[in-house]
PDB file of N, CA, C and O in Angstrom:
ATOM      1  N   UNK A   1      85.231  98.412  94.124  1.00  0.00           N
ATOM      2  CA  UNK A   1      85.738  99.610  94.763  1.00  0.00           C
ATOM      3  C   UNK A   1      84.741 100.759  94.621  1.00  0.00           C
ATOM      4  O   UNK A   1      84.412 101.429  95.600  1.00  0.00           O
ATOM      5  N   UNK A   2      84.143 101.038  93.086  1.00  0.00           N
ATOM      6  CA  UNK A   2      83.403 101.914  92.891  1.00  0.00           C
ATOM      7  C   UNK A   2      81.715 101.481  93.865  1.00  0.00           C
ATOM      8  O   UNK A   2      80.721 102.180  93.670  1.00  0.00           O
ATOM      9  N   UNK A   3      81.693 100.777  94.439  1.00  0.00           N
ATOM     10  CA  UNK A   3      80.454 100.479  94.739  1.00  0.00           C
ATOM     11  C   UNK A   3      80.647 101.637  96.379  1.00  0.00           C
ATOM     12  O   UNK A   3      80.119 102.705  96.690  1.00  0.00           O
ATOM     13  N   UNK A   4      81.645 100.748  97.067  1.00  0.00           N
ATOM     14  CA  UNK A   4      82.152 100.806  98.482  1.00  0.00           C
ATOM     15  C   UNK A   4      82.074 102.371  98.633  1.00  0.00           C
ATOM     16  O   UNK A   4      81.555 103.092  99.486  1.00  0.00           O
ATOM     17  N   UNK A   5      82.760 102.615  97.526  1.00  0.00           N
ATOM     18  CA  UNK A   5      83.067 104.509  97.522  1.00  0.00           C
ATOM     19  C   UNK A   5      81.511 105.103  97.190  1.00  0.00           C
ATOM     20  O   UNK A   5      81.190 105.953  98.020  1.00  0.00           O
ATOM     21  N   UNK A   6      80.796 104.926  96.481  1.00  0.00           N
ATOM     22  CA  UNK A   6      79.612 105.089  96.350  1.00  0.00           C
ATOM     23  C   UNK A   6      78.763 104.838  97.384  1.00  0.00           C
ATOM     24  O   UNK A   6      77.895 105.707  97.297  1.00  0.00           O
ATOM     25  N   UNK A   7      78.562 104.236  98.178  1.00  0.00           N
ATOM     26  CA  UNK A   7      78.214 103.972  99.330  1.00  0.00           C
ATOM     27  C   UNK A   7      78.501 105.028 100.282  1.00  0.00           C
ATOM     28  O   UNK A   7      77.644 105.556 100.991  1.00  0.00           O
ATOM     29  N   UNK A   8      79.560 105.276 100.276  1.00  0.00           N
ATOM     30  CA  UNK A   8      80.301 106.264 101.131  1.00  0.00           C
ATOM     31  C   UNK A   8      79.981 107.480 100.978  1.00  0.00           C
ATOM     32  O   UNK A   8      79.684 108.217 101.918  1.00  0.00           O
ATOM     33  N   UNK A   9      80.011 107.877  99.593  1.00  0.00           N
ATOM     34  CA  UNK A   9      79.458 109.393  98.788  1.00  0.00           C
ATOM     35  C   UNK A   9      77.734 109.678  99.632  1.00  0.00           C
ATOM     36  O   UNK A   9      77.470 110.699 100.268  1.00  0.00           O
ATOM     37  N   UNK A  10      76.794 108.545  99.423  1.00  0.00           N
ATOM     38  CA  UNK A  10      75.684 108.619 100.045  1.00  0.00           C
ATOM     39  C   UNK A  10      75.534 108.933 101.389  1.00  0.00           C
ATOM     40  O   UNK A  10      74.609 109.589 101.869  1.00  0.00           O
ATOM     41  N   UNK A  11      76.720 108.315 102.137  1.00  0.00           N
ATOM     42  CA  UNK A  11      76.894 108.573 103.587  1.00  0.00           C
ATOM     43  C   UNK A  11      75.746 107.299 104.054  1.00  0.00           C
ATOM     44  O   UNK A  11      75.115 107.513 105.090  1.00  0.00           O
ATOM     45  N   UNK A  12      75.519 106.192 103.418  1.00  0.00           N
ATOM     46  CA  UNK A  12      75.225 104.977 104.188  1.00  0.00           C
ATOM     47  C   UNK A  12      76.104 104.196 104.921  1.00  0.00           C
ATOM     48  O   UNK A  12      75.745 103.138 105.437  1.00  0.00           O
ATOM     49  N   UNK A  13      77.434 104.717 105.021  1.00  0.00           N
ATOM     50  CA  UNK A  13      78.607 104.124 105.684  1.00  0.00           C
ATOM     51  C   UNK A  13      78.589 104.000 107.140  1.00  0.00           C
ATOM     52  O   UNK A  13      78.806 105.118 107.607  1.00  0.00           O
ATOM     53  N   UNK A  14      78.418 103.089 108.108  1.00  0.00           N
ATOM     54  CA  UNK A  14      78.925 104.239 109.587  1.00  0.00           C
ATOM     55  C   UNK A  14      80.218 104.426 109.738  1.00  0.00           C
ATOM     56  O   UNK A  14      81.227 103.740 109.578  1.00  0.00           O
ATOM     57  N   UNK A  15      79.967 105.551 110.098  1.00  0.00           N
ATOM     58  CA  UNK A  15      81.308 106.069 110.618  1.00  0.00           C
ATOM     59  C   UNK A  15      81.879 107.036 109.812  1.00  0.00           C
ATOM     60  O   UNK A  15      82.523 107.969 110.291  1.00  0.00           O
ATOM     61  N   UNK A  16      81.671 106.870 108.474  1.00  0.00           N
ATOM     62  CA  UNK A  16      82.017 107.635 107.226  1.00  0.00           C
ATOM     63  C   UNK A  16      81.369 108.765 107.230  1.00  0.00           C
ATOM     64  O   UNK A  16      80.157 108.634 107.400  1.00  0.00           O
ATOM     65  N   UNK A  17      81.898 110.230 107.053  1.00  0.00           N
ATOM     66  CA  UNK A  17      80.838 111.026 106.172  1.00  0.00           C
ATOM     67  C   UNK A  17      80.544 111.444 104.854  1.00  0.00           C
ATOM     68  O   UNK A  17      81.208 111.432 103.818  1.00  0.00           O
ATOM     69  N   UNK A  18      79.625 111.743 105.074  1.00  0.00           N
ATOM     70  CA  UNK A  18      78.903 111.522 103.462  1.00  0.00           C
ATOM     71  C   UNK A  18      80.093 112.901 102.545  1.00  0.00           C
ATOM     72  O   UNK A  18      80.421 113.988 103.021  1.00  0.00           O
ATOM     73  N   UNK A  19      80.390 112.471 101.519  1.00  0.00           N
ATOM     74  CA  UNK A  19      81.294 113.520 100.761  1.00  0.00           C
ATOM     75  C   UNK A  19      81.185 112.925  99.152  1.00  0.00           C
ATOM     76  O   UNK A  19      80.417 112.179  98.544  1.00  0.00           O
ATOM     77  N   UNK A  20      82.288 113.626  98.870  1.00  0.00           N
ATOM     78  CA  UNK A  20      82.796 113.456  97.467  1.00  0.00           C
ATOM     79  C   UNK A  20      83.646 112.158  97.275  1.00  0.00           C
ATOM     80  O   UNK A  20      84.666 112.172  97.965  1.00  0.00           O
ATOM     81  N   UNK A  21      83.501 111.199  96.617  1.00  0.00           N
ATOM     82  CA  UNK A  21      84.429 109.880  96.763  1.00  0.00           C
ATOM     83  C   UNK A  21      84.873 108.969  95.523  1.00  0.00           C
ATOM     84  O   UNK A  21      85.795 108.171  95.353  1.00  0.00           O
ATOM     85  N   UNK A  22      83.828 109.430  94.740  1.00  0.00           N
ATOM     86  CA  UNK A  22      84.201 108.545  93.300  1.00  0.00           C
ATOM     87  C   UNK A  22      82.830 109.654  92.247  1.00  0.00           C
ATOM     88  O   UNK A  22      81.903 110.410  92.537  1.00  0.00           O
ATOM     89  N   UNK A  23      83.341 109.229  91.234  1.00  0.00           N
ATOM     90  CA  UNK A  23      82.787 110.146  90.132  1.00  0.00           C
ATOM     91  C   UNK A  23      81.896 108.900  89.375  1.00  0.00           C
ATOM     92  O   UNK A  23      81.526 109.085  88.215  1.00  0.00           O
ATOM     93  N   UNK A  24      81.616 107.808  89.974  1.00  0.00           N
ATOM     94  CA  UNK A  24      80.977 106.424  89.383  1.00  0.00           C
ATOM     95  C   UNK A  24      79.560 107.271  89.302  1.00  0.00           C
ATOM     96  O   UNK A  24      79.292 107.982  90.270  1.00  0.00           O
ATOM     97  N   UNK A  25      78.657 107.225  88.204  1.00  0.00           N
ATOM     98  CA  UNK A  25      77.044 107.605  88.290  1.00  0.00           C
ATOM     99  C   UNK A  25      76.369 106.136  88.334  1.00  0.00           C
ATOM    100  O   UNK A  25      75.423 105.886  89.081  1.00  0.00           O
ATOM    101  N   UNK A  26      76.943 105.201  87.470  1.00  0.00           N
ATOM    102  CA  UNK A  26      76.346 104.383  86.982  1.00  0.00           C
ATOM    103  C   UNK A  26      76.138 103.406  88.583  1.00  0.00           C
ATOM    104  O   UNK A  26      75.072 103.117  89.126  1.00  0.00           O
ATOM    105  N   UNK A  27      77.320 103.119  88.965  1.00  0.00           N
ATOM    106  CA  UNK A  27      77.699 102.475  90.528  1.00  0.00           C
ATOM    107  C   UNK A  27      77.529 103.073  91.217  1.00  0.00           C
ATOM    108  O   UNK A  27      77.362 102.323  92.179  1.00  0.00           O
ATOM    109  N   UNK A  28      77.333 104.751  91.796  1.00  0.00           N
ATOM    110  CA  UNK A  28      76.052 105.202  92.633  1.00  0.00           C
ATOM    111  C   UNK A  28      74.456 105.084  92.974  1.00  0.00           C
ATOM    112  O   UNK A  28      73.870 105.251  94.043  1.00  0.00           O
ATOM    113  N   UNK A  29      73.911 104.695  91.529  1.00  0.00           N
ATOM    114  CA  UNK A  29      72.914 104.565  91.033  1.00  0.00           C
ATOM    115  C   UNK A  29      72.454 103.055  91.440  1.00  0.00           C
ATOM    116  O   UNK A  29      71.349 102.878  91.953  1.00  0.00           O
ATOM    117  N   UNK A  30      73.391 101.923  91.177  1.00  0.00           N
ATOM    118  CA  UNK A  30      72.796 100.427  91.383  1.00  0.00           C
ATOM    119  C   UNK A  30      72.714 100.716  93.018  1.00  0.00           C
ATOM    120  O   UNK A  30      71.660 100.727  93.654  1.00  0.00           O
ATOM    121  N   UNK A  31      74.072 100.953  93.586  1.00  0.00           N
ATOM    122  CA  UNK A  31      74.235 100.809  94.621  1.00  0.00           C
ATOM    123  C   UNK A  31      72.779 101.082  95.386  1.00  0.00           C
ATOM    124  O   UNK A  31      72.140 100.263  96.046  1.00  0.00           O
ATOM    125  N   UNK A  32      72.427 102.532  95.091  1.00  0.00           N
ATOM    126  CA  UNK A  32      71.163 103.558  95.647  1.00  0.00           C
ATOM    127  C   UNK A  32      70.234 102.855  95.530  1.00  0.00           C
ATOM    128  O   UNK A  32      69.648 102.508  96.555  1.00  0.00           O
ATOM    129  N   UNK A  33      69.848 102.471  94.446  1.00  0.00           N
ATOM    130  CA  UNK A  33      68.244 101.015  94.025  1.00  0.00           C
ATOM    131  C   UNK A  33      69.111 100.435  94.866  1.00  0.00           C
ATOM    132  O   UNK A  33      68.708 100.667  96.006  1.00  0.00           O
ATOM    133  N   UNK A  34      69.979  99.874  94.888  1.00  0.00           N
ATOM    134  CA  UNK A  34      70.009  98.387  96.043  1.00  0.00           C
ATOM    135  C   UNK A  34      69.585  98.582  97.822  1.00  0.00           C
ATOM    136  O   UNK A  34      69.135  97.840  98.694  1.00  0.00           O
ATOM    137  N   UNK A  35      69.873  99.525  97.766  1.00  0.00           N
ATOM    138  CA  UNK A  35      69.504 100.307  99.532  1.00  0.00           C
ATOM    139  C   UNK A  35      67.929 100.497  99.542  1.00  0.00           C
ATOM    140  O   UNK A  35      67.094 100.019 100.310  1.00  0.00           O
ATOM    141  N   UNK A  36      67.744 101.536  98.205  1.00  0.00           N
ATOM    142  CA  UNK A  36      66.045 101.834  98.137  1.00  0.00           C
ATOM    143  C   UNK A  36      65.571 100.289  97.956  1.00  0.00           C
ATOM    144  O   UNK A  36      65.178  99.868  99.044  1.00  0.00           O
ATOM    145  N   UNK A  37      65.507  99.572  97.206  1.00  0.00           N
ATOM    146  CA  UNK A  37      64.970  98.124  97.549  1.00  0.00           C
ATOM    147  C   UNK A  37      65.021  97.658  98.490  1.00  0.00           C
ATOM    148  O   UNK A  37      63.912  97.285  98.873  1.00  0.00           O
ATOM    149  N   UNK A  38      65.983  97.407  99.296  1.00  0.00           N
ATOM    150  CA  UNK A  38      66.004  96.245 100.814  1.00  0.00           C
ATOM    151  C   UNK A  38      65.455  96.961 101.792  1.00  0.00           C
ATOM    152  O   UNK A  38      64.807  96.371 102.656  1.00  0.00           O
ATOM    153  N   UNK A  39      65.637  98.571 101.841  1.00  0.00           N
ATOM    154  CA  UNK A  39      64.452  99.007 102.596  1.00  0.00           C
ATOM    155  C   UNK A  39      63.182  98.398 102.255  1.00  0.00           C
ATOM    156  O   UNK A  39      62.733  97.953 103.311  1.00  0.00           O
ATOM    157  N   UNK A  40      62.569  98.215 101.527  1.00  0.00           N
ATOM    158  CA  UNK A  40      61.405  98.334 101.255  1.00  0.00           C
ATOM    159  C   UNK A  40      61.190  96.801 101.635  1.00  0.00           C
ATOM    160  O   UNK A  40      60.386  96.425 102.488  1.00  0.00           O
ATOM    161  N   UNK A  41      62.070  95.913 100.837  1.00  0.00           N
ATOM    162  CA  UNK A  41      61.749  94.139 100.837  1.00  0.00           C
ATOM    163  C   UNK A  41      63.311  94.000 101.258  1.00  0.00           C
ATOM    164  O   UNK A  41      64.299  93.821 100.546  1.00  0.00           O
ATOM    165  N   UNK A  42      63.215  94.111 102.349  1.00  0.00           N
ATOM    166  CA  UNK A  42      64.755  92.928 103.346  1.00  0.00           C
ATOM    167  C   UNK A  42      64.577  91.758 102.891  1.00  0.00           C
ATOM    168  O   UNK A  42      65.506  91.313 103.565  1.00  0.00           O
ATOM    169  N   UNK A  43      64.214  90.868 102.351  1.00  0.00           N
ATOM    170  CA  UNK A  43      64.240  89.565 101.806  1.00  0.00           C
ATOM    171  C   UNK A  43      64.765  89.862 100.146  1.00  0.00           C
ATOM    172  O   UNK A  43      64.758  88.849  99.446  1.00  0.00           O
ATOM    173  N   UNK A  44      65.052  90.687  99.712  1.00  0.00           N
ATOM    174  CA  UNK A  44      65.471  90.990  98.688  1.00  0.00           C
ATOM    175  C   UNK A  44      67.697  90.828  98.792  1.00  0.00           C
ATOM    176  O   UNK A  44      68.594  90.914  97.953  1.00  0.00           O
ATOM    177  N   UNK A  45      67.651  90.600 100.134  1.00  0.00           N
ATOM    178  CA  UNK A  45      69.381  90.346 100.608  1.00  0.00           C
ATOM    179  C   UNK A  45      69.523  89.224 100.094  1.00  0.00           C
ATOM    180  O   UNK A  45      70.545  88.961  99.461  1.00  0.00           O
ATOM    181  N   UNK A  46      68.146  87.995 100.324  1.00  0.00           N
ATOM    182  CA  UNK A  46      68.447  86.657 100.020  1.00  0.00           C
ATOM    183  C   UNK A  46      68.377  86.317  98.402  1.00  0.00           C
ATOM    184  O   UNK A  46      68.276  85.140  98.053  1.00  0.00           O
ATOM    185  N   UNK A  47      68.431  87.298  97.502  1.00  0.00           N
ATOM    186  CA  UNK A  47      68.012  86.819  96.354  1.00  0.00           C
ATOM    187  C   UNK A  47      68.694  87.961  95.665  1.00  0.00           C
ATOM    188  O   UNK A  47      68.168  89.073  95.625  1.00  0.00           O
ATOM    189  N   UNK A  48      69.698  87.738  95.196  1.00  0.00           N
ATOM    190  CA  UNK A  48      70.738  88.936  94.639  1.00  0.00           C
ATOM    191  C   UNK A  48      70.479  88.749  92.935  1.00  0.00           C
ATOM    192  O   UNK A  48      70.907  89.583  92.137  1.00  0.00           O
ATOM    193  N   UNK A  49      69.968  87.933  92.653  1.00  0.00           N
ATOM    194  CA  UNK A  49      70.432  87.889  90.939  1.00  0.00           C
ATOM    195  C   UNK A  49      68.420  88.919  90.739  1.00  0.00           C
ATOM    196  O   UNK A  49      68.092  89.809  89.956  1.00  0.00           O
ATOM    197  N   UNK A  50      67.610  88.214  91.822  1.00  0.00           N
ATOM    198  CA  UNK A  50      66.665  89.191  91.469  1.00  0.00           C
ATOM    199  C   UNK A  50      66.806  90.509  92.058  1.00  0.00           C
ATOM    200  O   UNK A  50      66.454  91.523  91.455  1.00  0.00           O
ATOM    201  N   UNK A  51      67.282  90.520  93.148  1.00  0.00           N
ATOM    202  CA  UNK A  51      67.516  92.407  93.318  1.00  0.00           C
ATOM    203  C   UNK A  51      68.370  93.304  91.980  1.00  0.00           C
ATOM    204  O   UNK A  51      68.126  94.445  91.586  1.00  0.00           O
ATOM    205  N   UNK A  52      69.462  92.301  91.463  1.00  0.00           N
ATOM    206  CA  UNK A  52      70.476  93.315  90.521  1.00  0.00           C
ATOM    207  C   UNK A  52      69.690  93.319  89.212  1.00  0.00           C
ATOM    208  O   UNK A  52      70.086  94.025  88.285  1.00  0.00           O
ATOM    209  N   UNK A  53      68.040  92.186  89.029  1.00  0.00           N
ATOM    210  CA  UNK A  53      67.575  92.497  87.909  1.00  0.00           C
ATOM    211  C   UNK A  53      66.208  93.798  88.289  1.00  0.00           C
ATOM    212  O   UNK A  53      65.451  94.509  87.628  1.00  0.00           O
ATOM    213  N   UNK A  54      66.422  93.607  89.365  1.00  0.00           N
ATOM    214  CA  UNK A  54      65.533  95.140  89.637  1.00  0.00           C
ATOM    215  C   UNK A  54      66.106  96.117  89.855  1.00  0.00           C
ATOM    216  O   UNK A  54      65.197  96.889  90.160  1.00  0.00           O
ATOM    217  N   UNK A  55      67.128  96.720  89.926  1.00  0.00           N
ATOM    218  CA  UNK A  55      68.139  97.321  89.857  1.00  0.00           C
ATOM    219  C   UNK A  55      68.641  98.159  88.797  1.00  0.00           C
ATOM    220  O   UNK A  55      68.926  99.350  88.666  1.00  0.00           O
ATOM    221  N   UNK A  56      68.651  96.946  87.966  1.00  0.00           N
ATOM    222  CA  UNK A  56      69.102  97.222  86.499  1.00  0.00           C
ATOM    223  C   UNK A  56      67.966  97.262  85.166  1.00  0.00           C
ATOM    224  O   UNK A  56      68.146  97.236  83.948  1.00  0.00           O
ATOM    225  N   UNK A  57      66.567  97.348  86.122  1.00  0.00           N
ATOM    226  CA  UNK A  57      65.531  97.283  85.189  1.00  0.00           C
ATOM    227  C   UNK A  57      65.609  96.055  84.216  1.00  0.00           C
ATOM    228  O   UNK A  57      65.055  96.196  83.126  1.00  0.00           O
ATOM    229  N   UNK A  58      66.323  94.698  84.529  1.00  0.00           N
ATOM    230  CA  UNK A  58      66.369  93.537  83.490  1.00  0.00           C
ATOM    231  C   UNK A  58      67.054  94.042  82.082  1.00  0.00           C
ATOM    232  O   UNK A  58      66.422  93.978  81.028  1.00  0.00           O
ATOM    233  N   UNK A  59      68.054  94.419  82.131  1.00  0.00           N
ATOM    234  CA  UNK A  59      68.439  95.358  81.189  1.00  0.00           C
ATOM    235  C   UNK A  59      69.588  93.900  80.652  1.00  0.00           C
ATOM    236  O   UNK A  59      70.267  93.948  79.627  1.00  0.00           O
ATOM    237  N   UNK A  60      69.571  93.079  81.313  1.00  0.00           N
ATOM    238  CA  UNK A  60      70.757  92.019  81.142  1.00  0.00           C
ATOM    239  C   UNK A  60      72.134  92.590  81.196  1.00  0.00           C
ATOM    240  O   UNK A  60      73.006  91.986  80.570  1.00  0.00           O
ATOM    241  N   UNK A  61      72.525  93.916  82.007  1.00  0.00           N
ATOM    242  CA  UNK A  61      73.814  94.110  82.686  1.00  0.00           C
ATOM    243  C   UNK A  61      74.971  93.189  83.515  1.00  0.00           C
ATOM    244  O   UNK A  61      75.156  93.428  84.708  1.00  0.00           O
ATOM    245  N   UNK A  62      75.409  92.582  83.124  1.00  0.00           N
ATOM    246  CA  UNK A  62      76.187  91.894  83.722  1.00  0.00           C
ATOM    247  C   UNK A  62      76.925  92.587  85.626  1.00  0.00           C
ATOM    248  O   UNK A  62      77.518  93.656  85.773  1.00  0.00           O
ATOM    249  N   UNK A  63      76.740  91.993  86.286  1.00  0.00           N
ATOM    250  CA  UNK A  63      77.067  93.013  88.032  1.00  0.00           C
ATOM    251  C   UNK A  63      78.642  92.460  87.687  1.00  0.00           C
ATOM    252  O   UNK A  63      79.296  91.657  87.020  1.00  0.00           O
ATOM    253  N   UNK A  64      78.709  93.558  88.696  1.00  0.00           N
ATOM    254  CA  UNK A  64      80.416  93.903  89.241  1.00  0.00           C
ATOM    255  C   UNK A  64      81.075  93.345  90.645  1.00  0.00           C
ATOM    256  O   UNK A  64      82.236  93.602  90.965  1.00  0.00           O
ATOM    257  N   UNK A  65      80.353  92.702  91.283  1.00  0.00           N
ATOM    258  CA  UNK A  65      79.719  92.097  92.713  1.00  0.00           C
ATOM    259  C   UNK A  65      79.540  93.865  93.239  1.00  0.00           C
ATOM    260  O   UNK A  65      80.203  93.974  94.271  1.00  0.00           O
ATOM    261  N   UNK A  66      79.048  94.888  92.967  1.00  0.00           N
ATOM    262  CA  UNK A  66      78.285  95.649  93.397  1.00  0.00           C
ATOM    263  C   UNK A  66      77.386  95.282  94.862  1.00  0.00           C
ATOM    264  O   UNK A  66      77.451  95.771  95.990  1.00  0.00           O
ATOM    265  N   UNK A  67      76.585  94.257  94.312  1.00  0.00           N
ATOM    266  CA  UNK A  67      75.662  93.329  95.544  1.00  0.00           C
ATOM    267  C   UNK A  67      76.462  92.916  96.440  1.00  0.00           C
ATOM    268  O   UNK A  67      76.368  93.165  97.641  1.00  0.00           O
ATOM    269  N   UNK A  68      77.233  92.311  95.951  1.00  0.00           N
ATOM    270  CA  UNK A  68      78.342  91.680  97.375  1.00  0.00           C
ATOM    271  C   UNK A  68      78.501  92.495  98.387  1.00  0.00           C
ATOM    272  O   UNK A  68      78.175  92.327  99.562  1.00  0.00           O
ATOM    273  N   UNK A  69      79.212  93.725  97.692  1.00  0.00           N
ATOM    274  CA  UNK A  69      80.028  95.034  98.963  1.00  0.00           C
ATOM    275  C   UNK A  69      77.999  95.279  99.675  1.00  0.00           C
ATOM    276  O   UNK A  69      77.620  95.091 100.831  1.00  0.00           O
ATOM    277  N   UNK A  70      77.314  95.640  98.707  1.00  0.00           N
ATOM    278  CA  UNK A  70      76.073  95.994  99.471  1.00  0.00           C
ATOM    279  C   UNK A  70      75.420  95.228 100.797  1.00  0.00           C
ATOM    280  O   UNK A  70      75.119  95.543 101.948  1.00  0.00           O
ATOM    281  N   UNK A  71      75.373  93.966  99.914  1.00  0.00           N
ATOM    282  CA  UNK A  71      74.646  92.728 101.335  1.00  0.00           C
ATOM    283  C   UNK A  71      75.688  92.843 102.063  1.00  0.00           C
ATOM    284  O   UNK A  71      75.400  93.372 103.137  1.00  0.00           O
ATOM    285  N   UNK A  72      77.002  92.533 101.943  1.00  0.00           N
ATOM    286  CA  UNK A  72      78.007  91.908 102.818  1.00  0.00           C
ATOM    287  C   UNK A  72      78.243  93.529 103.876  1.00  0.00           C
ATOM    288  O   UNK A  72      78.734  93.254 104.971  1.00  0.00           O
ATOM    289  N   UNK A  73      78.088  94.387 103.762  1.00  0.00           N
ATOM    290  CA  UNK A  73      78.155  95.456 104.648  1.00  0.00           C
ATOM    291  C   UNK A  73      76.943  95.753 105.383  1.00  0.00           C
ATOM    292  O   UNK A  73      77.024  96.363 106.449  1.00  0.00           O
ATOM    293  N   UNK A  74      75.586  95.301 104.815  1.00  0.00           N
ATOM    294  CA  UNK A  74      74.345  95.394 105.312  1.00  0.00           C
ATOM    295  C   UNK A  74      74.646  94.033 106.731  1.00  0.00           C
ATOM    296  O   UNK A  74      74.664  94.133 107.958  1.00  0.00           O
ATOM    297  N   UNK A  75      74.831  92.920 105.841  1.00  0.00           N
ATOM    298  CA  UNK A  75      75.010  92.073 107.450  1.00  0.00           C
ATOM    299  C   UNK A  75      75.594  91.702 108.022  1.00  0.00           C
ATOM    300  O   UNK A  75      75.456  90.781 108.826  1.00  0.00           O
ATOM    301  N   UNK A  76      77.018  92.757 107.595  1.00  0.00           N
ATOM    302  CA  UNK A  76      77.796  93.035 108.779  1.00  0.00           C
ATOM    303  C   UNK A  76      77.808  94.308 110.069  1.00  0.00           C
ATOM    304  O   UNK A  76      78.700  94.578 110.874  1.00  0.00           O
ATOM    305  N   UNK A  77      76.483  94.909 109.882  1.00  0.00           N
ATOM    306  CA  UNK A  77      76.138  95.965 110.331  1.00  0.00           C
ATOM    307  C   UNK A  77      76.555  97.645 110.298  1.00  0.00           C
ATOM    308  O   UNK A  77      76.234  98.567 111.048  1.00  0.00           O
ATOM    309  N   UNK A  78      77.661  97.579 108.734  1.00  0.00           N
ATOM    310  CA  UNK A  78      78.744  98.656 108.716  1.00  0.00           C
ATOM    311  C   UNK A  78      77.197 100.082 107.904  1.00  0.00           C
ATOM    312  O   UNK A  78      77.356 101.260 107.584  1.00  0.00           O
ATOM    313  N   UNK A  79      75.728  99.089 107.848  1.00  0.00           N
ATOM    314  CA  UNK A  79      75.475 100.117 106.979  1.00  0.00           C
ATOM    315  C   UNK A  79      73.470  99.905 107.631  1.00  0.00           C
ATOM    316  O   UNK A  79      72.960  98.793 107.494  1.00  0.00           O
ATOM    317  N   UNK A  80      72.815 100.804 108.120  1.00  0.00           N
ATOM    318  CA  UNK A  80      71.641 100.627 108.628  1.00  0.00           C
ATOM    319  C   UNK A  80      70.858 101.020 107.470  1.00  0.00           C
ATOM    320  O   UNK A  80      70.929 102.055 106.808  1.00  0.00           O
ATOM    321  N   UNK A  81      69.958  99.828 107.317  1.00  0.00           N
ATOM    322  CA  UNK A  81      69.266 100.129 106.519  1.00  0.00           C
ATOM    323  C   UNK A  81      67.891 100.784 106.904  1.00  0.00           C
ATOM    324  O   UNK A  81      67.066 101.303 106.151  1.00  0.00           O
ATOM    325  N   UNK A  82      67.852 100.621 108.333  1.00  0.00           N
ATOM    326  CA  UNK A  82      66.401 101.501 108.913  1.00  0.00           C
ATOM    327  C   UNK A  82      66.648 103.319 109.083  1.00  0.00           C
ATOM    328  O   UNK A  82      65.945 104.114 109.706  1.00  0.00           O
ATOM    329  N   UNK A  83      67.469 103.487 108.558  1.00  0.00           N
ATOM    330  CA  UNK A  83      68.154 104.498 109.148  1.00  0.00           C
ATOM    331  C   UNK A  83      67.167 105.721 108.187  1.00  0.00           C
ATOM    332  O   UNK A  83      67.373 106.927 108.327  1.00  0.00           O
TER     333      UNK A  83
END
């Protein structure tokens, strides 16, 4: 939930505007590296256990499916990543 809403706070949503939505830092933050990464390496969608360890700086954080809501809205087109 905290990811989705975080997402939303950024205003990577379509349709959404960008606002106030959750008080998550920590799940703003993965979410944000997860966007700033796949911009950069789109092949980084196909490989989630290495995006959430770049993400998380290899910190051995256990994910929240964080990645899930991210990819799964990236290729469902709810979120442009060229944007």
């Amino acid at each position: 939930m905290d990811a989705f809403l975080s997402l939303c706070q950024l205003g990577a949503i379509r349709g959404v505007v960008k606002g106030d939505y959750t008080r998550s830092i920590l799940n703003r933050g993965y979410v944000e590296r997860a966007l700033d990464e796949i911009k950069i390496s789109p092949q980084l969608k196909e490989n989630e256990a290495g995006l959430w360890a770049i993400v998380t700086g290899n910190s051995g954080i256990k994910h929240n499916q964080q990645l899930d809501v991210v990819i799964s809205l990236i290729n469902n087109g709810n979120i442009n990543i060229n944007a």
